[in-house]
ChimeraX commands (.cxc) that place a marker at each C-alpha (Angstrom):
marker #1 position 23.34,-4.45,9.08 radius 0.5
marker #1 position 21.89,-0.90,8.30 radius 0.5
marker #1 position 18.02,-0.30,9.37 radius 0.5
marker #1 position 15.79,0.52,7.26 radius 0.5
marker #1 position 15.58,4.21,8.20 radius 0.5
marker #1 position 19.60,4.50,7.92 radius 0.5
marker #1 position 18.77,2.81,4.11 radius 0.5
marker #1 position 16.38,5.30,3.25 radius 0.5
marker #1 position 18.25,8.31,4.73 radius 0.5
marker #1 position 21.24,7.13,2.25 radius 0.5
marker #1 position 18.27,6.89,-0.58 radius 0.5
marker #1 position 17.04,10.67,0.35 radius 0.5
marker #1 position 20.61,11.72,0.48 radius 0.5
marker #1 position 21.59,10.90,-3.19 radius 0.5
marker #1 position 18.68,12.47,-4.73 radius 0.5
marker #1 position 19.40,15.47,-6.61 radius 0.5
marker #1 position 17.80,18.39,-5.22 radius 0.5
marker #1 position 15.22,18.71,-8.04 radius 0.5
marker #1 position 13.58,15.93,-7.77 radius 0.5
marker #1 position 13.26,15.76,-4.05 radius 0.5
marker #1 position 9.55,16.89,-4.48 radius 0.5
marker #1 position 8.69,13.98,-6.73 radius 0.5
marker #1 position 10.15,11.37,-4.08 radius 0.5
marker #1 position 8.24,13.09,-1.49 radius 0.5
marker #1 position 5.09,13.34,-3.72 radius 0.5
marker #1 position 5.52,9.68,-3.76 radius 0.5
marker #1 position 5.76,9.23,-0.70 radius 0.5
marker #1 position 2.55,10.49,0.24 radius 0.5
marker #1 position 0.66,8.88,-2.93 radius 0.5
marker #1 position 2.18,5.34,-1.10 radius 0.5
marker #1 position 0.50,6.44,2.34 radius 0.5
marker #1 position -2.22,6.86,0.91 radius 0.5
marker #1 position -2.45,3.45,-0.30 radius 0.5
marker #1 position -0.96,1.71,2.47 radius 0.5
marker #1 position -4.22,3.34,4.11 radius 0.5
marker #1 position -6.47,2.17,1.55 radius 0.5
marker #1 position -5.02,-1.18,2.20 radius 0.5
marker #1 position -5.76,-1.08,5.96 radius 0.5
marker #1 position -9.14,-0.41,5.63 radius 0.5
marker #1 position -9.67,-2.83,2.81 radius 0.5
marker #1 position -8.27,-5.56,5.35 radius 0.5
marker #1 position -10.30,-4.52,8.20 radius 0.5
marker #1 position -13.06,-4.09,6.16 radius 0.5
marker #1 position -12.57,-7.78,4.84 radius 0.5
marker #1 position -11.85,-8.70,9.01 radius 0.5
marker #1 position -14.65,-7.66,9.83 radius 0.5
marker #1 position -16.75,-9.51,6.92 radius 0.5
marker #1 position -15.39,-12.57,8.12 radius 0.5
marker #1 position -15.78,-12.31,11.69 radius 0.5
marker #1 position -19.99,-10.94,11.08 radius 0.5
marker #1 position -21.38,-12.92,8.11 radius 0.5
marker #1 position -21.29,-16.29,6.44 radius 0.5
marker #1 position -20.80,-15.18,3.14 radius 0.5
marker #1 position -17.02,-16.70,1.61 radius 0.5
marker #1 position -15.03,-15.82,-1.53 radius 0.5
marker #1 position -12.80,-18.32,-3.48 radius 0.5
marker #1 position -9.22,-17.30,-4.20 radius 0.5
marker #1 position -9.75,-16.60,-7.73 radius 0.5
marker #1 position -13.34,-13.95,-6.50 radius 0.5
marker #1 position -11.29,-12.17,-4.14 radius 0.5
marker #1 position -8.06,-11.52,-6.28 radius 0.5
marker #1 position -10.34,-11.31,-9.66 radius 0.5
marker #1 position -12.01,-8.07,-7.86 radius 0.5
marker #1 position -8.35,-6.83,-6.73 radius 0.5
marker #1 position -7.24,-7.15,-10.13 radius 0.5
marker #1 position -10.16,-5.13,-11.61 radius 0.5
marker #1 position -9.68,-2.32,-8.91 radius 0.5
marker #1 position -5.73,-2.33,-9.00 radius 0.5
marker #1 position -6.14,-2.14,-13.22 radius 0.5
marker #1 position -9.07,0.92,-13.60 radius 0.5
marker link #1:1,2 radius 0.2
marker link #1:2,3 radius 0.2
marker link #1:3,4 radius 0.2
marker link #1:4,5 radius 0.2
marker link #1:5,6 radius 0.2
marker link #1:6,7 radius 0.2
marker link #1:7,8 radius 0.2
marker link #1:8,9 radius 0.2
marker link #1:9,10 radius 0.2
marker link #1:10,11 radius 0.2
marker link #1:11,12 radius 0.2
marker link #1:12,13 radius 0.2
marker link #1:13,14 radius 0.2
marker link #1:14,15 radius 0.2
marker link #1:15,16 radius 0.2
marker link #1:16,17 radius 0.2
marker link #1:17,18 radius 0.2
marker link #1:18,19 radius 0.2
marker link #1:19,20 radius 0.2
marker link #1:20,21 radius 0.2
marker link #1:21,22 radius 0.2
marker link #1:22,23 radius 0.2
marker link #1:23,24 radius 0.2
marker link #1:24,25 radius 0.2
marker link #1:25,26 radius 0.2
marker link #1:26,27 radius 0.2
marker link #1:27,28 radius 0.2
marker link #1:28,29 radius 0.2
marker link #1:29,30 radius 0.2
marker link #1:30,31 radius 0.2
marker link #1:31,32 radius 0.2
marker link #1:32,33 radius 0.2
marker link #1:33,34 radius 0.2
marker link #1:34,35 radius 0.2
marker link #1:35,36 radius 0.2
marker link #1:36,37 radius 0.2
marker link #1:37,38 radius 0.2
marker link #1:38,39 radius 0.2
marker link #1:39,40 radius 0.2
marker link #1:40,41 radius 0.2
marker link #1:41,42 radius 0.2
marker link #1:42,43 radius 0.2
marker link #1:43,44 radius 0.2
marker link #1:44,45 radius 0.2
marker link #1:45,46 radius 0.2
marker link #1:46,47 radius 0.2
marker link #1:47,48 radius 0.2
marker link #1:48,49 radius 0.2
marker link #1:49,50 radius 0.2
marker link #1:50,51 radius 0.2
marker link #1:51,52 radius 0.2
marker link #1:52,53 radius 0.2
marker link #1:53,54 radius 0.2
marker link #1:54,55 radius 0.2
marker link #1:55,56 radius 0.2
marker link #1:56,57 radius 0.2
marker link #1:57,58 radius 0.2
marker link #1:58,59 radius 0.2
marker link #1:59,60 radius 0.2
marker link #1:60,61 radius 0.2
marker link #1:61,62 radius 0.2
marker link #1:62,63 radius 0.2
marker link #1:63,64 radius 0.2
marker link #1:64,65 radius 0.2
marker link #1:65,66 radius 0.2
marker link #1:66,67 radius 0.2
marker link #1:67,68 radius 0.2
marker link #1:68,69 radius 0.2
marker link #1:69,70 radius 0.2
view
């Protein structure tokens, strides 16, 4: 079984030159969300660790949904 960074050297192998910058462009636009997503969870850690204050399923993916979609 291949790891993952064997799979994605194949993947970045069989891209055509040209569009090598728009995989790499990407690339960083998905770091930067995976980033945004840390914070958001330690952000929401820490909420629930200092206060009392609790959000039902449908609050906490309703908000998601409005951020992910504006």
């Amino acid at each position: 079984m291949m790891s993952e960074r064997q799979q994605a050297e194949i993947l970045l192998n069989n891209i055509p030159q040209q569009n090598l910058h728009i995989v790499i462009a990407l690339m960083r636009e998905l770091t930067e969300y995976d980033d945004y997503i840390e914070c958001a969870l330690d952000e929401a850690d820490y909420l629930a660790e200092h206060t009392t204050e609790r959000m039902t399923h449908e609050e906490v993916f309703s908000d998601l949904r409005r951020t992910v979609h504006a």
